[in-house]
LUMTOR-265762 format. One record per residue: residue in one letter; y, z, x of N, C-alpha, C in turn. Coordinates in pm, whole numbers, padded with zeros to 5 digits, always signed. Atoms other than C-alpha are relative to their C-alpha. Layout:
AYZXYZXYZX/...
***
This chain:
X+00068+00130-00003+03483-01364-02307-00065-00025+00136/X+00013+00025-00059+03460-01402-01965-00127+00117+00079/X+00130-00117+00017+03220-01063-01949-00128-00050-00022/X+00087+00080+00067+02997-01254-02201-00058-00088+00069/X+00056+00173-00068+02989-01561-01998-00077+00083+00124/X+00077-00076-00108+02896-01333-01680-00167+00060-00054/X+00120-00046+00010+02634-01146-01855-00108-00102-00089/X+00067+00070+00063+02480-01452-02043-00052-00130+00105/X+00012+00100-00156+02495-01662-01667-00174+00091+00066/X+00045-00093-00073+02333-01329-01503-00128+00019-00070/X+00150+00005+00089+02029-01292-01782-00064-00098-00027/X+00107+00116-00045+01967-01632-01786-00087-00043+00086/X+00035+00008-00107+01899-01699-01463-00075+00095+00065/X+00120-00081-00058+01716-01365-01401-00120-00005-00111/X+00076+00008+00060+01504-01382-01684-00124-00176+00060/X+00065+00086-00050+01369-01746-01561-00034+00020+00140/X+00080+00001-00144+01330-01612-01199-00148+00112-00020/X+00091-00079+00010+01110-01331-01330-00120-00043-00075/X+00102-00017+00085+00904-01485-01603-00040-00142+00065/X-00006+00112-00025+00893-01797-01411-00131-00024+00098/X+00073+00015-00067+00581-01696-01264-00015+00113+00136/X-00008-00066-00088+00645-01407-01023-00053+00104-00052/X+00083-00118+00044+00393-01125-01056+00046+00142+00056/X-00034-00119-00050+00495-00830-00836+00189+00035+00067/X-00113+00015-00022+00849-00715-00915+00027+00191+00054/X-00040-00140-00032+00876-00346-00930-00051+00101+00129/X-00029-00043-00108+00831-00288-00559+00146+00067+00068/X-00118-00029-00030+01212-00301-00579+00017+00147-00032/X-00075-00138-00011+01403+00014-00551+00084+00004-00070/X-00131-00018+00034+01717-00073-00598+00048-00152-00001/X-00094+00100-00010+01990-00369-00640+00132+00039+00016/X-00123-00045-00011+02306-00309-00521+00105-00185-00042/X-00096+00145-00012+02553-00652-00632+00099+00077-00042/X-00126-00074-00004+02877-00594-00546+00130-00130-00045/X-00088+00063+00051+03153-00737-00785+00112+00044+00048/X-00153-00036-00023+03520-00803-00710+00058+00039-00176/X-00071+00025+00155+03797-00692-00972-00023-00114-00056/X+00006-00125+00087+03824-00658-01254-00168+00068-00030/X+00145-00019+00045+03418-00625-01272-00033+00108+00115/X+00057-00065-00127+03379-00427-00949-00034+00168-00075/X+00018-00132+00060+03320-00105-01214-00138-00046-00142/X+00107+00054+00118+03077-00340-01478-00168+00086+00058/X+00082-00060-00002+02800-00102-01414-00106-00047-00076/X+00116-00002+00134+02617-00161-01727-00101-00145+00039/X+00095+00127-00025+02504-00510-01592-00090-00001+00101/X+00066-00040-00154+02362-00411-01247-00099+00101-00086/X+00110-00143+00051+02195-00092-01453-00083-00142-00100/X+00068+00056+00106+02052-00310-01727-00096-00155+00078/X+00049+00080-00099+01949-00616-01454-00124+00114+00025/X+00047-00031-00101+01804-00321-01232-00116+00048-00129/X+00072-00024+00108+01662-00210-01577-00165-00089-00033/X+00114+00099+00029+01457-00558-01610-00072-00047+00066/X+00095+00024-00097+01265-00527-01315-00102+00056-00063/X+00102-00061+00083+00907-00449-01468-00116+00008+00093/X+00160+00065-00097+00661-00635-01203+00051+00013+00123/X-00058-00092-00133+00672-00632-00857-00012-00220+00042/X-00034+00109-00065+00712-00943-00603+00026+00041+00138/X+00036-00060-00070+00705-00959-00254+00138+00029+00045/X-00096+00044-00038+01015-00935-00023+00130-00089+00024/X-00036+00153-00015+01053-01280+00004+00015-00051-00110/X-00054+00001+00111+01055-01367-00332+00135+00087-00042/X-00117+00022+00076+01316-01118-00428+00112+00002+00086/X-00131+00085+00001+01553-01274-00181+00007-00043-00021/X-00026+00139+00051+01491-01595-00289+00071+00000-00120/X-00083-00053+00121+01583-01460-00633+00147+00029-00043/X-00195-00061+00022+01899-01268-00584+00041-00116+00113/X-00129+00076-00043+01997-01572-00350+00024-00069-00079/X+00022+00132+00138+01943-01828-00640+00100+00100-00088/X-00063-00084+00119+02117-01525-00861+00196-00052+00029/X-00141+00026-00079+02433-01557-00599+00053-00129+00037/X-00061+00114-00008+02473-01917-00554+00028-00058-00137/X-00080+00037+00194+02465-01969-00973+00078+00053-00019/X-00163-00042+00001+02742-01731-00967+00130-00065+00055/X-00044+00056-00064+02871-01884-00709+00042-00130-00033/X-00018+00139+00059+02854-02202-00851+00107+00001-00097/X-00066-00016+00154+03021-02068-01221+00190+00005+00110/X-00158-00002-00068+03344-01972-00946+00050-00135+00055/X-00073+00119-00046+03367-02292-00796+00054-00086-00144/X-00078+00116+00158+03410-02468-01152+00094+00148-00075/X-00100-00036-00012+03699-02215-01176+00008+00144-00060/X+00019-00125+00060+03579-01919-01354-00017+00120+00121/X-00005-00064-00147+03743-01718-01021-00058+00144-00025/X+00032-00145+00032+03687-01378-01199-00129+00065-00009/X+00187-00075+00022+03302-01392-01221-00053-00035+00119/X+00080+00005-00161+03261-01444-00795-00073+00098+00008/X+00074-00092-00047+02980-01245-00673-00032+00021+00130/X-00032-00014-00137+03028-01100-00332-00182+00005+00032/X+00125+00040-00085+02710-01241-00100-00073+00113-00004/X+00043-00124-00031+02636-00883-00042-00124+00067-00091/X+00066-00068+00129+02330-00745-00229-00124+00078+00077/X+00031-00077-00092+02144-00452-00054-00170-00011-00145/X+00091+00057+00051+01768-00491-00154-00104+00131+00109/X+00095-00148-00035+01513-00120-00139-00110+00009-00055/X+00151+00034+00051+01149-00166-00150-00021+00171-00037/X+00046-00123-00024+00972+00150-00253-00116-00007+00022/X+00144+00000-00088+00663+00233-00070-00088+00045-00124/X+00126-00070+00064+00299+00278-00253+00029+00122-00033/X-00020-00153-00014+00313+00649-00163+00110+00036-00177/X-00129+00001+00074+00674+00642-00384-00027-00056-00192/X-00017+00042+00105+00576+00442-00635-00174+00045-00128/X+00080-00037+00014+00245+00611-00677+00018+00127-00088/X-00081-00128-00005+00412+00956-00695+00094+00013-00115/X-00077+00030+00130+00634+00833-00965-00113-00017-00155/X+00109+00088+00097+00345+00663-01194-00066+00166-00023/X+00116-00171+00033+00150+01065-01157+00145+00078-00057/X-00102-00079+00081+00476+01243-01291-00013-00029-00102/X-00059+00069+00146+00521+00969-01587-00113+00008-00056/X+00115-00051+00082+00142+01048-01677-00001+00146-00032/X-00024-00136+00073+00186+01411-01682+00058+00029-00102/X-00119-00019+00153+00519+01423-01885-00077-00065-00100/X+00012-00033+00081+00315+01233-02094-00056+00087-00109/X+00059-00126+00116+00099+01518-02232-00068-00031-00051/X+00114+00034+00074-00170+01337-02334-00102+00109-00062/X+00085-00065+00049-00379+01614-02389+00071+00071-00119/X-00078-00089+00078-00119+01810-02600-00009-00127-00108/X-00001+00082+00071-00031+01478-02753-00169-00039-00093/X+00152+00090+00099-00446+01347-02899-00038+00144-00052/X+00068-00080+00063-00550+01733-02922-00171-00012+00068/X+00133+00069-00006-00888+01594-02793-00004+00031+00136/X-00005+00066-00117-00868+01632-02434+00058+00170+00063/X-00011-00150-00056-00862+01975-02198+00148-00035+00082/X-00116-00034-00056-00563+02066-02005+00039-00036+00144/X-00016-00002-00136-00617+02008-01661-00011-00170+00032/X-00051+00157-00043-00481+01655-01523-00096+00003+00129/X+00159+00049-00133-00755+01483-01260+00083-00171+00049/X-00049+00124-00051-00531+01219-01098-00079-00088+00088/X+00067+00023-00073-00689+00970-00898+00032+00033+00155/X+00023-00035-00095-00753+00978-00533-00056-00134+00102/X+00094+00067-00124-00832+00756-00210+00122-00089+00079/X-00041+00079-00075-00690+00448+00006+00094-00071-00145/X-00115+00036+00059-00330+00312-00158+00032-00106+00031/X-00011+00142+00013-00381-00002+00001-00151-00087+00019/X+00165+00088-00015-00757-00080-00032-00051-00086-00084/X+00085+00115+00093-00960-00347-00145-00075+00009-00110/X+00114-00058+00130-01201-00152-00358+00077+00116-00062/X+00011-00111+00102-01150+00073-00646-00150+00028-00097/X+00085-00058+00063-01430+00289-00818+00096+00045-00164/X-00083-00032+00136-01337+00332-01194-00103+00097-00070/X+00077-00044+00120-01506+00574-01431+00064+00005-00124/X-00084+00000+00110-01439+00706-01749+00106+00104-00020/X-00077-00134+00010-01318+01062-01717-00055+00095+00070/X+00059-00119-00083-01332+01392-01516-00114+00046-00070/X+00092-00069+00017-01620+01579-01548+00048+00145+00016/X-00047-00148-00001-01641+01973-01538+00053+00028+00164/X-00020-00064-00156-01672+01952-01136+00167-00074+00026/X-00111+00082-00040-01373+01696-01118+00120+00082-00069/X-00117-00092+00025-01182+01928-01336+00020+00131+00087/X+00008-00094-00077-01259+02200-01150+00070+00038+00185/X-00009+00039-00091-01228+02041-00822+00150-00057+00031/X-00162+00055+00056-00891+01849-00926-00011-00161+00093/X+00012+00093-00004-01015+01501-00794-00137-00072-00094/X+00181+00045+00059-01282+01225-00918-00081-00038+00095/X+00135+00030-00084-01612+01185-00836-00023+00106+00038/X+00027-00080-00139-01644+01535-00708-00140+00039-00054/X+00152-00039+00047-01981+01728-00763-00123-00094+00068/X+00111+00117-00033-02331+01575-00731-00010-00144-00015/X+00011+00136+00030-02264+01259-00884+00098-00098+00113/X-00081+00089-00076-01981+01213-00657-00077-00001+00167/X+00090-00019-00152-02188+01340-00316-00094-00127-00035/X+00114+00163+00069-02473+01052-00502+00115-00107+00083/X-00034+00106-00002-02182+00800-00486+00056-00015+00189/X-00063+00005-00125-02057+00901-00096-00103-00051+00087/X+00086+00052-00129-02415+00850+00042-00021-00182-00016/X+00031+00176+00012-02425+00445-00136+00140-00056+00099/X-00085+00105-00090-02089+00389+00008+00000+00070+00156/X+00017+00029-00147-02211+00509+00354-00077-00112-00009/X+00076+00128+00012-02446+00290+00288+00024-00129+00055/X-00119+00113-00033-02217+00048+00299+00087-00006+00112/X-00074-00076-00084-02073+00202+00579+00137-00042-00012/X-00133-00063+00046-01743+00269+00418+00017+00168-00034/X-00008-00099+00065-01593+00587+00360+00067+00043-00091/X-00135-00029+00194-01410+00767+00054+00102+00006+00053/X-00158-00004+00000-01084+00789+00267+00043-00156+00026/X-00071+00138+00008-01101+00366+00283-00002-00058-00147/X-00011+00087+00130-01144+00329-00107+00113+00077-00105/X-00043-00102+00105-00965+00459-00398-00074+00006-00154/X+00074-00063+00149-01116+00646-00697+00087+00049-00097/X-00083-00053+00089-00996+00715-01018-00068-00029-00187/X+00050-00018+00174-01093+00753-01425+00107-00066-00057/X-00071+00072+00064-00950+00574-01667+00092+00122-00083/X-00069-00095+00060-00849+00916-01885+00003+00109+00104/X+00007-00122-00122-00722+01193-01654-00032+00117-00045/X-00021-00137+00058-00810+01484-01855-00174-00003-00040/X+00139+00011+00012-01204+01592-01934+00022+00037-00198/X+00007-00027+00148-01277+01534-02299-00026+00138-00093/X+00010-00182+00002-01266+01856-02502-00130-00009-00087/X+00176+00004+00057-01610+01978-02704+00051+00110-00075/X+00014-00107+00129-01629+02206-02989-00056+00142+00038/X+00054-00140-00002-01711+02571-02893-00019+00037+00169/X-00040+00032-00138-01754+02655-02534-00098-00087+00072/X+00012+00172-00041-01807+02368-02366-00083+00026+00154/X+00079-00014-00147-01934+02530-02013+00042-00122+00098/X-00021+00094-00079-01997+02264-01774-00058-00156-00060/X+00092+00131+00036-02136+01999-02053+00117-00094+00002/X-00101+00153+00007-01903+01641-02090-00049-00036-00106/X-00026+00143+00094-01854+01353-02351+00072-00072+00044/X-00067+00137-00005-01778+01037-02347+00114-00018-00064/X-00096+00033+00097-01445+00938-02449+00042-00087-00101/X-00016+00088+00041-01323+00811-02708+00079-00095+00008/X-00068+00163-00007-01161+00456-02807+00128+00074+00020/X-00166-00040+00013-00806+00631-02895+00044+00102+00140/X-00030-00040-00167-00805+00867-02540+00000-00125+00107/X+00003+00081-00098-00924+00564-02353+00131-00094-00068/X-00117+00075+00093-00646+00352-02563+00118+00065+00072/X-00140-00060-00066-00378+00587-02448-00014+00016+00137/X-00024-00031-00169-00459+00660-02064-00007-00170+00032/X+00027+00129-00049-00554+00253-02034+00119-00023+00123/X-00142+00091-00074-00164+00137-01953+00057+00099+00131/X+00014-00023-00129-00174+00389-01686-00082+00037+00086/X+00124+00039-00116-00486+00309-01506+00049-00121+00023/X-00006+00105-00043-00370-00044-01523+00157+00014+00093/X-00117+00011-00096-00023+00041-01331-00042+00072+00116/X+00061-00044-00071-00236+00248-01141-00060-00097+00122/X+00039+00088-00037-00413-00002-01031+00045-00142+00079/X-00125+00150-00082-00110-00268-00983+00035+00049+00130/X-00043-00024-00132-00008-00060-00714-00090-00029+00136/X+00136+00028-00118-00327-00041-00503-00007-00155+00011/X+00049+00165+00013-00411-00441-00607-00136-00027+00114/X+00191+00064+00013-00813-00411-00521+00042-00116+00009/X+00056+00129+00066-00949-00732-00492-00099+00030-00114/X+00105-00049+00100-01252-00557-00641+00015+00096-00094/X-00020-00125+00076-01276-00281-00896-00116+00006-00054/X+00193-00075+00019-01636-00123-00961+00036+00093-00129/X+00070-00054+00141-01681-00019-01333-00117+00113-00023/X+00114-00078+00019-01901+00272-01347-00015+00066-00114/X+00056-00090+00156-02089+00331-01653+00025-00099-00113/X-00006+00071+00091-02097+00129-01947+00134-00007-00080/X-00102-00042+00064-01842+00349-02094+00154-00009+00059/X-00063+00036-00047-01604+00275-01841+00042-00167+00009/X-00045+00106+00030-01670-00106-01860+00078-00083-00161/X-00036+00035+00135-01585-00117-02244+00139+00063+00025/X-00163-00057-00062-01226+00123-02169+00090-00128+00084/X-00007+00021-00036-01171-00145-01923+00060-00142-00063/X+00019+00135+00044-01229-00498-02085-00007-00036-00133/X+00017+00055+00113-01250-00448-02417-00111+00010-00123/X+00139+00098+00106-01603-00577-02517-00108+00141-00014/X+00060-00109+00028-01809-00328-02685-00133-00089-00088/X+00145+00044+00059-02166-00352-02861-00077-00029+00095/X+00112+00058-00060-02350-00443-02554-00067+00131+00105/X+00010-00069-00091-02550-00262-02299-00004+00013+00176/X-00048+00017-00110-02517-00205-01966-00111-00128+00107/X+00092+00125-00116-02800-00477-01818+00061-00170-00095/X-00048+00084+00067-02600-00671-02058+00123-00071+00114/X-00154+00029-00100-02253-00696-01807-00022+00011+00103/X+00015+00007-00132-02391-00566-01497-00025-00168+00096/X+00029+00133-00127-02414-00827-01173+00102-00105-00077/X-00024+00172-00001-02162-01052-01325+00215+00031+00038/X-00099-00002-00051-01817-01092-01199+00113-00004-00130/X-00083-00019+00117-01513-01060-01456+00155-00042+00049/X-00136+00016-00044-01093-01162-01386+00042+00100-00062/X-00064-00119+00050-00922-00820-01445+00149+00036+00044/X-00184-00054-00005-00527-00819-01424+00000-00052+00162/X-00006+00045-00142-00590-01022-01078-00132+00015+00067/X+00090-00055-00116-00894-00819-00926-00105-00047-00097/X+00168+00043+00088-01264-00908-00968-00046+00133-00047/X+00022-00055+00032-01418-00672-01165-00158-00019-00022/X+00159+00014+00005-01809-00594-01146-00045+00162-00084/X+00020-00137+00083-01959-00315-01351-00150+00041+00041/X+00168+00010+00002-02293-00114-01243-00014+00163-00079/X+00003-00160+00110-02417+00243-01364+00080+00119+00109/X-00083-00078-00058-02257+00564-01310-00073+00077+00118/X+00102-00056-00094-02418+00751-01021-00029+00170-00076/X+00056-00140+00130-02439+01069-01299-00105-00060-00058/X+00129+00048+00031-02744+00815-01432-00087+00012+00087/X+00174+00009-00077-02938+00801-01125-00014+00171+00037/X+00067-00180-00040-02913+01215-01075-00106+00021-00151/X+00092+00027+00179-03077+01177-01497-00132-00117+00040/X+00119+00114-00035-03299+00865-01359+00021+00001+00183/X-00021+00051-00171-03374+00880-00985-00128-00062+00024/X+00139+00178-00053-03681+00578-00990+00093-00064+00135/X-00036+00109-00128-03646+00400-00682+00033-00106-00069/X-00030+00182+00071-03602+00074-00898+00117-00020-00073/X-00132+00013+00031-03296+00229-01043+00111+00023+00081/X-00070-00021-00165-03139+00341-00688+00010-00152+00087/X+00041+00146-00063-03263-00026-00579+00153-00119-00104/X-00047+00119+00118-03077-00228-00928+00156+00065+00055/X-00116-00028-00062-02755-00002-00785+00065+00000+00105/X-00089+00017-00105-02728-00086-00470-00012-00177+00038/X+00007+00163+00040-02836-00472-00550+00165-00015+00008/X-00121-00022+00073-02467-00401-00768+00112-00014+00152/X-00107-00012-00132-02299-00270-00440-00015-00128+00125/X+00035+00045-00041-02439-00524-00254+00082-00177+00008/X-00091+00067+00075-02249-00784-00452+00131+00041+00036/X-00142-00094+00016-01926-00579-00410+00045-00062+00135/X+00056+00028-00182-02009-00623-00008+00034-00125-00003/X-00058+00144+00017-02019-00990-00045+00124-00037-00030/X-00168+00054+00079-01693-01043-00268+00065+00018+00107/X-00106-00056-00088-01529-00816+00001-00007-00102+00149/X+00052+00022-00160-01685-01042+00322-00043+00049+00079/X+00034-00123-00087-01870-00752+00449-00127-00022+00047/X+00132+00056-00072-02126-00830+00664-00144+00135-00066/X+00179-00046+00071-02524-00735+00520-00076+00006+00110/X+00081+00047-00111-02728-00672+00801-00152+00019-00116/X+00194+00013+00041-03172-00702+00724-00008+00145-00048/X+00019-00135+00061-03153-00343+00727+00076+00079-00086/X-00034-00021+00162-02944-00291+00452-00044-00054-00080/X+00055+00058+00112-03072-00545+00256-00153+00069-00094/X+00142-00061+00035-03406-00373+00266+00001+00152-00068/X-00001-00118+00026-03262-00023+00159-00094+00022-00244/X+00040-00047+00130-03448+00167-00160-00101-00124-00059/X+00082+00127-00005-03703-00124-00151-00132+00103-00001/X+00113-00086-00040-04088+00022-00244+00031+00129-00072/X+00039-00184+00054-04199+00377-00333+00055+00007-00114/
***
């Protein structure tokens, strides 16, 4: 009975600190709460607690948490229920980006997506860049060079996308890049160095880990490249891309802007479509507070 009452005190009270509005929990590591007899062996509640961490939160939140956890215990002992005290003590282990990054690329491998759809080549294309930056580049999927290469963006399209964000004067080791499916879509016969677009059911299955992907970094921004990447992304399909471009979007926290892929302007290189893409980035710049000088503004302007 008195088990019951512990673990129906202990899930109450964490379930309302977690859903109660606290977004980033699974920074935690670990929980150590240390029970006196007869509970000082109740394992299953500490595992199944440490279990229902999902989101993350910062520091400070989850002391506030486990102190609020320890004074309602605390409380249940003073009105006499001596056997369910919970010793003050509760040891509290962030895990770093790096860690929790590193974890998230294992739990996509094991799953085997490619083995699993059938649809999808062999070679995993994890993302790549800055683990605590503001911007993320999204596409849809490796290409032949990105498989080849074993990051995204690599090849011409990605050299295309390194000279806009000098441009910007940023470089690729302050952003992070990454595809929504990690694997290059497969093709019927040999395939060489051609691509496809993926489909709904690949982008369907890699989604939920681009978006934990993503929780970790926490962009403000996140750059959509390609049409086919903004539909994977958001949802909304049927439209085209001068349809969504330039307009700002709320995406799991971060703003989300969508322009074309820089594999369109090596297929279209008009100055007026090099110009409508760095308009796009230009925007990005702003959101971020990044100063515009005259002579950027004026770039790919003419001819």
């Amino acid at each position: 009975m008195v088990g019951r009452v512990l673990s129906r005190s202990i899930f109450a009270l964490f379930r309302y600190l977690v859903f109660g509005g606290w977004e980033r929990v699974a920074e935690l590591k670990r929980i150590r709460l240390e029970f006196p007899l007869p509970f000082a062996g109740d394992a299953g509640i500490v595992a199944a607690m440490s279990a229902s961490v999902s989101k993350a939160m910062d520091s400070a939140q989850i002391k506030g948490a486990c102190r609020l956890l320890a004074d309602h215990l605390d409380q249940l002992r003073r009105e006499g229920r001596k056997s369910i005290w919970l010793r003050p003590g509760i040891e509290l282990v962030q895990r770093s980006a790096d860690e929790r990054m590193a974890e998230l690329e294992r739990k996509a491998r094991q799953a085997d997506l490619a083995g699993r759809l059938g649809t999808l080549r062999k070679t995993f294309v994890w993302g790549r860049g800055a683990l605590d930056s503001d911007l993320a580049f999204v596409g849809d999927a490796p290409g032949a060079e990105e498989e080849k290469l074993g990051f995204p963006f690599a090849g011409p399209a990605g050299q295309l996308l390194d000279k806009a964000i000098g441009a910007m004067k940023l470089s690729r080791h302050e952003i992070y890049f990454t595809n929504i499916v990690k694997h290059r879509p497969l093709m019927d016969g040999n395939q060489g160095t051609s691509n496809r677009k993926p489909e709904p059911p690949e982008i369907e299955a890699s989604l939920p880990f681009l978006i934990e992907e993503l929780r970790i970094i926490r962009p403000k921004v996140v750059v959509a490249l390609g049409l086919t990447a903004h539909t994977g992304l958001t949802g909304e399909s049927g439209l085209r891309l001068g349809d969504v471009r330039g307009a700002y979007r709320d995406w799991h926290g971060a703003s989300l802007i969508t322009t074309c892929h820089p594999s369109y302007l090596l297929r279209n290189p008009a100055m007026a479509e090099k110009r409508r893409f760095w308009e796009d980035l230009m925007l990005v710049m702003e959101k971020l507070g990044m100063e515009i000088s005259e002579r950027q503004r004026g770039f790919f302007q003419g001819g």
